[in-house]
Phi, psi and omega in degrees: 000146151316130152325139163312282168318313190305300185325306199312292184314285183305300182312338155257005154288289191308339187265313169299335177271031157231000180272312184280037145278271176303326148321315162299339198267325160255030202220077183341121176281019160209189207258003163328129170288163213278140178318154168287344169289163194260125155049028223294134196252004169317308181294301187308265247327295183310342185251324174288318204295305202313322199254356148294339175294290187284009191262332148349285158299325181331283181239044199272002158240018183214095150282148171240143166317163183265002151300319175306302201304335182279310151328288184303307171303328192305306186309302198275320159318319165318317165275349168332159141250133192335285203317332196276359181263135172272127169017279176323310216229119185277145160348272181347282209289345186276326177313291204280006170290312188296326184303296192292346167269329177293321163322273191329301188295345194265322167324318186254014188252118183322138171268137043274187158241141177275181175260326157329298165325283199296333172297325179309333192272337126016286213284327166311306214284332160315323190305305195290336203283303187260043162226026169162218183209080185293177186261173193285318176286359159305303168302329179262015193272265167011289192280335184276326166293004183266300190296356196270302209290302184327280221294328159332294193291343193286328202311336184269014199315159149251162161295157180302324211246014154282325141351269153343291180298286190301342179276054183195322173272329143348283196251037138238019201233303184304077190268179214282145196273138162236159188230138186321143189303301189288033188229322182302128185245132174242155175094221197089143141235147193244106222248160185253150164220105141230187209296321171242176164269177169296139177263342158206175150284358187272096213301329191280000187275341210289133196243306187240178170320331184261350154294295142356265177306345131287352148319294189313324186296333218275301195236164180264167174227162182303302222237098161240121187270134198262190187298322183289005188046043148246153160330122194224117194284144167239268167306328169255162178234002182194155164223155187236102175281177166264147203323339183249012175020059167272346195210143166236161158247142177231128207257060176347145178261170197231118185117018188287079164237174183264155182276016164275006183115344210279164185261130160297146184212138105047272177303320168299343155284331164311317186294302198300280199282349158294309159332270170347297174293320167295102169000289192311322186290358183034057163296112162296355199263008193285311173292359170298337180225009182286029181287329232247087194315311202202146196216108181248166181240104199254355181158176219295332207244353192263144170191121186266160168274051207274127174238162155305344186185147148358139184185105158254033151216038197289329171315267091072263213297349169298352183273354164318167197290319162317301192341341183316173155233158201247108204304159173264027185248347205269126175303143143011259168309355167270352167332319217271345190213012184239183176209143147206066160242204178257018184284163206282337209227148152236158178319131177217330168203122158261112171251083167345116163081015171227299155201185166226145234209136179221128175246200194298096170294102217276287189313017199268155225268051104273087162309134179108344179235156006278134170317312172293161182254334175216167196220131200230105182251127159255177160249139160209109184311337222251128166289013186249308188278346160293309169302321191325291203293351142261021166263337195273346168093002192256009157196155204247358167225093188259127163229146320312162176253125174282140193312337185254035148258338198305295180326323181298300193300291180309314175281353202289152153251094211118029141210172198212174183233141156245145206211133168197173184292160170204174155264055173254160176243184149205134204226153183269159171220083202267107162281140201258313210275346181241157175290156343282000183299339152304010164249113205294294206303327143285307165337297211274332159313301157307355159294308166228062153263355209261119162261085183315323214278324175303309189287012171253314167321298195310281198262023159254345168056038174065016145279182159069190195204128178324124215260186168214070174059005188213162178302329182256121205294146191292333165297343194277123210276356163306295179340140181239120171255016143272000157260122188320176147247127176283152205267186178264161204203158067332299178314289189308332175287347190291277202310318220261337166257353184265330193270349152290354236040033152293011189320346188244013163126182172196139176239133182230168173255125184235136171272123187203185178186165176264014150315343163221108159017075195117329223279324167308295170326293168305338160324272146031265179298305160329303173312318183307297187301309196285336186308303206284336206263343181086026190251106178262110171266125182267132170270165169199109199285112168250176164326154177251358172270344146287316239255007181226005154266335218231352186228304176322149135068021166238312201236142191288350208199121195194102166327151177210129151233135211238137149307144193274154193233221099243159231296005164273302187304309174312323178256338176297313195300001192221313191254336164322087191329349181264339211271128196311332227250007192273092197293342176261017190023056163283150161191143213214101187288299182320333176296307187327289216282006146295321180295322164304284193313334166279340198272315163276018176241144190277352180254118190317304187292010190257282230289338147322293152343304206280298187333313194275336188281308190300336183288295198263001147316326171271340182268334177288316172307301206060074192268325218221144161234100147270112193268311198240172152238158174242145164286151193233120191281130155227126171279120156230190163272177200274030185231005203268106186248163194075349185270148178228168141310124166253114183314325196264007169068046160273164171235106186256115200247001193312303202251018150330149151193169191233125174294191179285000000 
């Protein structure tokens, strides 16, 4: 656990130094009226998420009541210096705005008041700050209708894996809404917002979510697996194994082109996955798939699949993000700046670091789609200002919505959030090859050192679900709910650094960046936790536009957020001594052959078994500390149909349209 005392004290410098942050920002320092344009949310957005991040951490498993908080503002508004007040508004009146919201919010708030609660009020008071320039009774009418809805809800908190169970009966009891052919509106542009741009256009190249979700417009995969995780044919239309499900056959749909004219045939999925598999194209998917012996052509529309062993889930993994397939006429190397694929939309414009632009594939073979006529993806780095612009109508999609918006996003009017369970992660990465993470006895000393349940309060905003060091999720028919989760220990890591020889301690570097959701926050959090254990972590925040060329599978000790798989891809692609993706260059022959072994057997309780010897081999190694799984967020507008939430943190735009 946080010090109680130490949170109390940083939580009321930061959480008062980001309410008189936005006061200031909305509140002229002279008597001039406030411009009509809105805000530029650049400067807040950063100093408040930052200091809404650490007023978090402070305390983020010790709530505090709103008698503490109000104490606290007293204390910390006293020590201001005059200069730091805007004009208009004195020490006094800035005391009794906060005060007077804190009030407010306690009346209708079960006590404690959480720190999740005061972010929430936070998130108002941005709201209010960067859409003009309201008066202090705006703002605090604001942070108090923010803080009444936080707390209805903690009133009603569940356990994590009560959570968990109903988002998991939800969506297999719930079905997904459809709509009549004469109720569906075409045309439109649907414009996006997310955090980076794409690092190529090349699907087999494709590396993170946002290569992914550009590709995805563009081009097809044989298999696409969909939010309900069943199976959806595109490019194929059928599939067959042989009795021992060593070989599959694929039955290709026919009338099939890329939009440069060419017809799909048979060699161009041969063409795709060779490709793949050659070393030289430096496919991160090569070891995902380096099962695949042989890739035949049985006539333009047939094409068989031959492995080295038994794969019941080869259907499933042809839907990875490499997987498009790609005409064979095409040189290559035009990939990387090009689109030439069979997808409902094509490429019309790339501005590097700003957007990418789609309209309407008039040939794309499911007649009658895509609904839309264009597809508009921006970049914008500030997760505040992503929000700003889909609460405000200046985008109809923020993907992914980071968790500490969702409250904001959900009171806005005229947008909603989807939400659904997933196997995405966020995971710690120890290179096993430099010291001291070549010592297993730190790794599991920083294993319990490790406070899960903060960090899913923390970079999670108390969503989602406690992970236990391996990839597969508790909703998951894999899961061994007989391999422990190691609890935080301090004590035991204190001891656990001493028989490496650390008795005085240990300082690591931990490398993180806010490119995937949370990944600071556990960082963070992390810092926190470990401290009592005699573990100093210093962080180093990098560009998010740098952190997976220049820091991931570079720097020895590195946050991750991994897309949810199923548990042949979550291991091969990570844990597989061969594997591009194996970022803690662990290698372990009982993992391979396990990871094999599992992969051919077709009977669940077999393949569980293997599962469950592997789960707890990786939680004894610690090559990884994964602590949450996360749930996956989408911010849209209420006009936006067709769109679902995806566990693997797809954005599928096929059956998209937009109402009235």
């Amino acid at each position: 656990m946080i010090a109680r005392s130490n949170g109390k004290r940083l939580f009321a410098s930061l959480f008062v130094g980001a309410v008189i942050a936005l006061a200031a920002a909305a509140c002229s320092a002279d008597s001039e009226p406030a411009p009509a344009a809105p805000i530029d949310t650049g400067a807040i957005s950063s100093a408040v998420q930052e200091a809404v991040t650490e007023a978090l951490k402070a305390a983020p498993a010790a709530p505090v009541s709103a008698d503490e908080i109000q104490q606290m503002v007293r204390g910390a508004v006293s020590d201001i210096p005059a200069p730091e007040i805007p004009e208009q508004m004195s020490s006094s009146e800035l005391q009794e705005m906060v005060e007077s919201a804190i009030a407010a919010s306690a009346a209708a708030a079960p006590e404690p008041l959480s720190a999740s609660a005061i972010n929430s009020m936070v998130e108002a008071a941005i709201t209010a700050a960067t859409t003009g320039a309201p008066s202090k009774e705006d703002i605090e009418g604001l942070i108090a209708q923010a803080a009444e809805a936080a707390a209805a809800a903690e009133a009603a908190a569940e356990t994590v894996y009560q959570v968990v169970a109903e988002q998991t009966a939800a969506a297999e009891a719930t079905p997904v809404p459809t709509f009549a052919q004469s109720e569906i509106k075409t045309g439109g542009t649907l414009r996006v917002v997310m955090p980076t741009d794409s690092n190529t256009l090349d699907p087999a190249l494709s590396l993170s979510t946002m290569d992914n979700t550009t590709t995805m417009q563009a081009y097809n995969n044989l298999i696409l697996r969909m939010p309900d995780l069943s199976l959806e044919n595109h490019l194929a239309t059928s599939w067959t194994p042989n009795d021992d499900l060593t070989s599959y056959e694929f039955t290709l749909r026919e009338g099939v082109k890329f939009v440069h004219g060419k017809e799909l045939v048979a060699d161009d999925v041969v063409f795709t996955f060779e490709r793949i598999l050659d070393e030289a194209t430096g496919s991160p998917a090569r070891s995902a798939l380096d099962f695949i012996t042989g890739i035949t052509a049985l006539d333009d529309h047939t094409v068989t699949i031959d492995m080295s062993g038994a794969n019941a889930f080869l259907p499933d993994t042809l839907s990875l993000y490499q997987g498009r397939i790609i005409p064979s006429d095409i040189d290559p190397t035009r990939l990387a700046t090009e689109m030439f694929g069979t997808g409902p939309f094509k490429l019309i414009e790339s501005r590097p670091n700003e957007l990418v632009a789609y309209e309407r594939n008039s040939d794309y073979w499911d007649t009658g789609r895509p609904y839309l006529n264009k597809v508009s993806i921006f970049y914008m780095p500030e997760p505040v200002t992503r929000a700003e612009a889909l609460k405000s109508g200046q985008v109809d999609i923020q993907f992914p919505l980071e968790p500490s918006s969702v409250s904001g996003v959900e009171s806005a009017r005229g947008a909603v959030v989807l939400e659904t369970a997933s196997a995405a992660y966020l995971n710690l990465s120890m290179d096993v090859r430099v010291p001291p993470f070549d010592d297993v006895r730190v790794r599991q000393a920083i294993q319990a050192a490790t406070d899960r349940e903060t960090i899913r309060q923390v970079a999670l905003f108390g969503r989602g679900a406690i992970a236990n060091d391996h990839p597969v999720p508790p909703n998951d028919p894999h899961y061994d709910d007989s391999v422990a989760i190691p609890p935080y220990d301090p004590e035991k890591a204190k001891q656990l650094l001493a028989d490496a020889g650390f008795s005085d301690g240990l300082e690591i570097t931990l490398h993180t960046s806010t490119i995937t959701p949370g990944m600071v926050e556990m960082a963070v959090a992390l810092k926190e936790s470990a401290e009592p254990a005699g573990i100093t972590v210093n962080i180093e925040r990098a560009p998010e536009d740098k952190y997976w060329a220049s820091v991931w599978m570079t720097e020895p000790f590195t946050t991750v957020g991994w897309n949810g798989r199923n548990p042949d891809q979550a291991f091969s692609i990570v844990y597989k001594s061969d594997a591009d993706w194996n970022e803690a260059f662990w290698v372990n022959p009982r993992a391979d052959e396990l990871i094999v072994q599992a992969r051919g057997q077709a009977n669940l309780e077999e393949r569980k078994a293997t599962y469950g010897e592997l789960q707890a081999l990786v939680v004894q190694e610690v090559p990884r500390i994964i602590p949450v799984f996360s749930p996956v967020f989408f911010g849209v507008r209420d006009n936006v149909r067709g769109v679902q939430a995806h566990p693997s943190r797809w954005l599928l735009l096929h059956k998209a349209w937009l109402d009235d």
